[in-house]
C-alpha positions, -999 to +999 in steps of 0.1 A: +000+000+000+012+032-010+005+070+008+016+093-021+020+128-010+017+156-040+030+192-022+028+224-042+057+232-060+069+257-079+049+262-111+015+261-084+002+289-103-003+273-132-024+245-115-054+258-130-042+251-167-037+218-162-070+210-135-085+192-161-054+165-171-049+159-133-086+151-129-085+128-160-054+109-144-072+105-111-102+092-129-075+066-147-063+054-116-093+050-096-108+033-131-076+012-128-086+004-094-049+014-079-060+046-064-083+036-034-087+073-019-076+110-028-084+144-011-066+177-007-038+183+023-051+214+042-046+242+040-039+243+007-010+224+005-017+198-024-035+165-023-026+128-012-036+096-021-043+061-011-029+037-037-025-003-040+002-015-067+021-049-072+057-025-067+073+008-059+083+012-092+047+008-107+035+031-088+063+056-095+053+051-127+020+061-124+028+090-102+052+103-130+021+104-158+006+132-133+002+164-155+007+181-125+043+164-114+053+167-156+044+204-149+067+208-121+024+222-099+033+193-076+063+174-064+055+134-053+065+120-023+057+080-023+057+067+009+053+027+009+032+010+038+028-027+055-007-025+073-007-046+099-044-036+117-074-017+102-104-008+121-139-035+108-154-012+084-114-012+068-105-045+072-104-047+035-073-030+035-054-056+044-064-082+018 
C-alpha cells in the first residue's frame, strides 16, 4: 500500500491550466482500481492519495504520468506502507 503525497511546487500557479489533465489521471487510476482514496492536504498544500500496486516502481510510474508532477504544480513523495491492523469497516485493507 502506498500514501503518495503531492506538495505544491513551484509552477502552483499554473495548476489551474492543467486541472483538467490531473482530474483525468485521477479518474485513470481510480478506473484502474490502484487509487483507493484521494483528497486535498489542508490548508492548501496539495493532495494525497491512497494507492495499492504490485511494486514501488509501478506506482512511481503512475505517479510520473501526473500532468501536475510533468508540470513541475506538484512534487510526489511515495511513501510505501505494511498494514498490519485496520479498524472492521477497513478491514479490507489488508487483503
Amino acid at each position: 500500500m502506498f500514501i503518495i503525497l503531492l506538495r505544491f511546487g513551484p509552477n502552483r500557479a499554473q495548476a489551474g491550466q492543467f486541472m483538467p489533465d490531473h482530474k483525468a489521471w485521477l479518474k485513470q487510476g481510480f478506473d484502474d482500481n490502484i487509487f483507493l482514496l484521494s483528497g486535498s492536504l489542508q490548508p492548501n498544500q496539495g493532495g494525497c492519495i491512497l494507492a495499492q500496486g504490485d511494486s514501488l516502481e509501478s506506482v512511481q510510474a503512475c505517479v510520473e504520468k501526473d500532468p501536475f508532477v510533468v508540470h513541475g504544480i506538484v512534487t510526489a513523495e511515495i511513501l510505501q506502507i505494511s498494514p498490519h491492523q485496520a479498524a472492521e469497516s477497513m478491514q479490507f485493507l489488508l487483503n
